[in-house]
C-alpha positions in Angstrom: 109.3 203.0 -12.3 105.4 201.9 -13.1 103.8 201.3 -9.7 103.2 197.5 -9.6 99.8 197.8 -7.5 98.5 200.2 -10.5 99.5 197.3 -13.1 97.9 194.5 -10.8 95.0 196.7 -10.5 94.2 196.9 -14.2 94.3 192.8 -14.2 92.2 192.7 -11.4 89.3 194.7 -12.9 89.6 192.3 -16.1 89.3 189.0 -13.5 86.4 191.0 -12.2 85.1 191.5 -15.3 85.2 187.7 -16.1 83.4 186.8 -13.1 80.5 189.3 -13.7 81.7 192.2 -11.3 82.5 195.9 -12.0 83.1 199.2 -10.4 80.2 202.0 -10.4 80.3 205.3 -8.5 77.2 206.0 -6.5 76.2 209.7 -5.7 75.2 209.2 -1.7 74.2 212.9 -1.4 75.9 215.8 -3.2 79.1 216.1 -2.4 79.5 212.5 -1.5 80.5 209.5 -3.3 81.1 205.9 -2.9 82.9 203.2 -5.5 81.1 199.9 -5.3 81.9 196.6 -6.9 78.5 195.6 -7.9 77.3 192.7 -10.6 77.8 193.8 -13.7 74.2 193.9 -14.9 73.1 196.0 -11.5 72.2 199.6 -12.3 71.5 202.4 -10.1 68.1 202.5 -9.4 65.4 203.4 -7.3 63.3 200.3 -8.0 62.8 197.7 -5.3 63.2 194.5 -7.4 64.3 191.7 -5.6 68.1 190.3 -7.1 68.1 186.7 -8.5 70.8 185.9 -6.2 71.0 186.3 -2.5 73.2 189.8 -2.0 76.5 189.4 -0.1 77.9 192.7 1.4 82.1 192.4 1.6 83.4 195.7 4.1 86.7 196.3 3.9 89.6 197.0 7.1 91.4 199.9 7.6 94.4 198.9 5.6 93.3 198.2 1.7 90.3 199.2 -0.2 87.5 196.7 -0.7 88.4 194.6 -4.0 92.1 194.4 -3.0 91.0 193.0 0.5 87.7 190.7 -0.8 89.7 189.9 -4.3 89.4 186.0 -3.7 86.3 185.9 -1.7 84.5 187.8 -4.7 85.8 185.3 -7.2 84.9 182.4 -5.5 81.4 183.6 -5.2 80.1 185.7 -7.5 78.4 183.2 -9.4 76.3 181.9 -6.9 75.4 185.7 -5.1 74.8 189.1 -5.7 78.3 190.6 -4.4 78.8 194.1 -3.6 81.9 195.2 -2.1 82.4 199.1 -1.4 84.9 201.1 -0.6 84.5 203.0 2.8 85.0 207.1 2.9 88.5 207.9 2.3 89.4 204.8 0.7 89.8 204.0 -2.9 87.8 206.1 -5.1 84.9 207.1 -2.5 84.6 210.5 -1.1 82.8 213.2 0.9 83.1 216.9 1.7 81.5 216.5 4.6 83.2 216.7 7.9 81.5 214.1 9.7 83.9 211.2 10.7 82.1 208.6 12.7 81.3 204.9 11.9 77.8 206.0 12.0 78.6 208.2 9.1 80.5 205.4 7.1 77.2 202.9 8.3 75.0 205.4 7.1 76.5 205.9 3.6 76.7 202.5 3.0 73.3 201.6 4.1 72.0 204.3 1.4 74.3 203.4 -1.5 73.1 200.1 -1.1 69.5 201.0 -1.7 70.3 203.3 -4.1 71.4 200.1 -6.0 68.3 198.3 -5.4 69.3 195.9 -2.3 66.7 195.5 0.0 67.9 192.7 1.9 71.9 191.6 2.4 74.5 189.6 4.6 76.8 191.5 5.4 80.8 190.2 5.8 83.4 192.2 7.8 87.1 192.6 9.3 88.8 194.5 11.3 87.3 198.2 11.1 85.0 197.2 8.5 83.5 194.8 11.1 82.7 198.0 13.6 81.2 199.6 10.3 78.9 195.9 10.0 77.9 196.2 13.4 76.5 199.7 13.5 75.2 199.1 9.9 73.0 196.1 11.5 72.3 198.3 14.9 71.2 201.8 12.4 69.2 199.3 9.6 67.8 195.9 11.1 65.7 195.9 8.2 68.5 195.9 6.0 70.7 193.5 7.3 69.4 190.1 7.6 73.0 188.6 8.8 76.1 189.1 9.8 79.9 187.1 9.6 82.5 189.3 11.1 85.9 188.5 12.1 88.9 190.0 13.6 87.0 192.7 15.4 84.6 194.6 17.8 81.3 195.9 18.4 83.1 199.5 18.6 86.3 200.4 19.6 86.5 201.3 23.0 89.3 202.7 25.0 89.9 199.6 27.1 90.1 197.3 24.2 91.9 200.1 21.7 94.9 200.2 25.1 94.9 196.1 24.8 95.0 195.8 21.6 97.9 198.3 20.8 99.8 196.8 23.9 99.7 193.7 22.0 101.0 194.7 18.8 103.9 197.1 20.7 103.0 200.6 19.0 101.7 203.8 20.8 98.9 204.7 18.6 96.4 203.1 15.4 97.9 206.0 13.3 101.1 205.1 14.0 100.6 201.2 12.9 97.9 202.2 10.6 99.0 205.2 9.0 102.9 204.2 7.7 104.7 206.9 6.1 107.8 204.6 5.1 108.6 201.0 3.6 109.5 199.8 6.8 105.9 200.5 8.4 104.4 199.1 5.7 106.0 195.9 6.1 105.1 196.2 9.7 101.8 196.7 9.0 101.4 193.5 6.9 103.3 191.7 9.6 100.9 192.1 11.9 98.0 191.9 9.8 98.3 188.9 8.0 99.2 185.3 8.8 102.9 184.0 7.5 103.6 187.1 5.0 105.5 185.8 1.9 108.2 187.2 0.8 108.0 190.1 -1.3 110.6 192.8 -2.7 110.8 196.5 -1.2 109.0 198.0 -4.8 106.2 195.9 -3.8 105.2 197.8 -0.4 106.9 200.9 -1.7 104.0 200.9 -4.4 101.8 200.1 -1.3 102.6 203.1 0.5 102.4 205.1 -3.0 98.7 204.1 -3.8 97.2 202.7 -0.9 97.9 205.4 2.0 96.6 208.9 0.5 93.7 211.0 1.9 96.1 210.5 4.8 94.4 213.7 6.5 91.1 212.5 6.6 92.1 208.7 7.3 94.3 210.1 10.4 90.5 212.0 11.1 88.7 208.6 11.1 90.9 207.3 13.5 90.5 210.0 15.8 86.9 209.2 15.4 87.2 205.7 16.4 87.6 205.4 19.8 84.8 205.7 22.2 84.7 205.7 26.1 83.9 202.9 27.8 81.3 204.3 30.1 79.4 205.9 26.8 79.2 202.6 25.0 76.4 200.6 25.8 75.5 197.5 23.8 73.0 197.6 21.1 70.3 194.7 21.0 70.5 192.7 17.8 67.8 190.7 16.2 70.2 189.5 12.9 71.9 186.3 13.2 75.5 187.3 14.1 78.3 184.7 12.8 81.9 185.1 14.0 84.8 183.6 12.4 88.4 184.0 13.6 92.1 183.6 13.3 93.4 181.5 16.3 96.8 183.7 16.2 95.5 187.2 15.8 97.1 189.4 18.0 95.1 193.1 17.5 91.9 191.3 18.7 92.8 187.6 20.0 90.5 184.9 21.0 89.7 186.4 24.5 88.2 189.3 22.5 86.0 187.0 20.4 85.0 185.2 23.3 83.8 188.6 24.7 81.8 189.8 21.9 80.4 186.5 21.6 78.9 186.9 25.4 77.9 190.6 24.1 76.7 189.6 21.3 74.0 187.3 24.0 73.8 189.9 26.2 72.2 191.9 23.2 69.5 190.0 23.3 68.9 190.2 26.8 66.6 192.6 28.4 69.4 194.8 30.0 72.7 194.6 28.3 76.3 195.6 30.2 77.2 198.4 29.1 81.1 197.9 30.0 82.6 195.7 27.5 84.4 195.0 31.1 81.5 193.3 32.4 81.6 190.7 29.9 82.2 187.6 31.0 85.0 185.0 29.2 83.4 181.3 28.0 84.9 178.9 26.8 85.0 177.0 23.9 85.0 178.5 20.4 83.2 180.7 18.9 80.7 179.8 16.0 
């Protein structure tokens, strides 16, 4: 049976193509390689010329590669911005033989494939674990990032929130919610992660798990990387303008978590920041 997400896939690059976007390969450093979706007159290039549009930066979650997750966000605005969207080590057609596994590394590689492409100046977007790739992006590369939106996630992923967060969603570990290995988990992935699932048939998340969940030795490695101690996490200071936007029933990170990085995300930009994500305090009303 043809895998349905393959023949979706092939329509998807020839929507993309109508709206002016299309896939290139970047060389990050021998050895490593990242897929971006870039405008389709961009080149690679070591020039510094400015774009004609203001450059939007889509980064992707744990669970989908970048076009499949910013689909309708990059057809709604590619006309009026410059819209990259890559795909993050391990996912879709990007790739590394090094053994390094932290979001820095993932940050880092972005960061350069970006000016490798000519970007000097971008807003980055983020969800989920794409969001703690934003954040250390804007922390490594102030003079890169100009902004931020993020959603649905965390400055970095620390044990106290990593314990919450999986209490709330009722599994033991992020490999075992975000690492399936059989229809069922992938419909319980998509469950959790998504507001009001439609319906769909069993072929359709079987060619989910098929396509969307190899490299499953390295992903399982990025997870491992992922969580950090409380006591070794200290809050960076930001000078970007940060911009969180959230799902009032999200259940991974709810609303008490947004209204905690929104009081980190001021205490950043205080002289001494807390460095227990603990010590943040809770305010009220809603985050902007």
């Amino acid at each position: 049976m043809v895998n349905v997400l393959t023949m979706y896939m092939s329509l998807l690059r020839a929507l993309m193509k109508l709206v002016g976007v299309k896939p290139q390969a970047v060389e990050i450093e021998p050895g490593t390689v990242m897929r971006f979706w870039v405008p389709s007159d961009q080149t690679t290039s070591n020039t510094k010329s400015k774009p004609d549009k203001p450059a939007v930066v889509f980064v992707h979650g744990f669970e989908l590669d970048g076009i499949l997750t910013w689909q309708f966000q990059v057809l709604a605005l590619a006309k009026e911005y410059a819209v990259y969207v890559p795909d993050l080590l391990f996912f879709g057609e990007s790739i590394t033989d090094r053994k390094e596994r932290k979001v820095a590394f993932q940050a880092e590689c972005t960061a350069k494939g970006l000016r490798k492409l000519g970007v000097e100046k971008c807003t980055l977007v983020g969800m989920s674990y794409g969001g703690v790739v934003c954040f250390k992006m804007a922390e490594m590369y102030p003079d890169l990032v100009e902004s931020m939106v993020v959603g649905c996630t965390v400055m970095a992923m620390t044990e106290s929130i990593s314990r919450a967060g999986l209490e709330r969603i009722g599994f033991s570990s992020w490999s075992e919610y975000l690492m399936p290995d059989t229809v069922k988990g992938v419909k319980d992935l998509l469950l959790v992660a998504t507001y009001k699932l439609p319906w769909m048939p069993d072929f359709v998340f079987k060619s989910i798990l098929e396509i969307m969940f190899d490299n499953r030795k390295e992903r399982l490695e990025l997870l491992q990387e992922l969580v950090v101690s409380d006591k070794d996490f200290i809050v960076p200071r930001f000078s970007q303008k940060i911009h969180l936007l959230w799902g009032g029933d999200d259940i991974i990170f709810n609303m008490e978590e947004a209204r905690n990085l929104k009081e980190l995300q001021f205490a950043s930009k205080a002289e001494q920041a807390p460095h227990d994500w603990k010590e943040a305090t809770t305010i009220t009303g809603g985050v902007r």
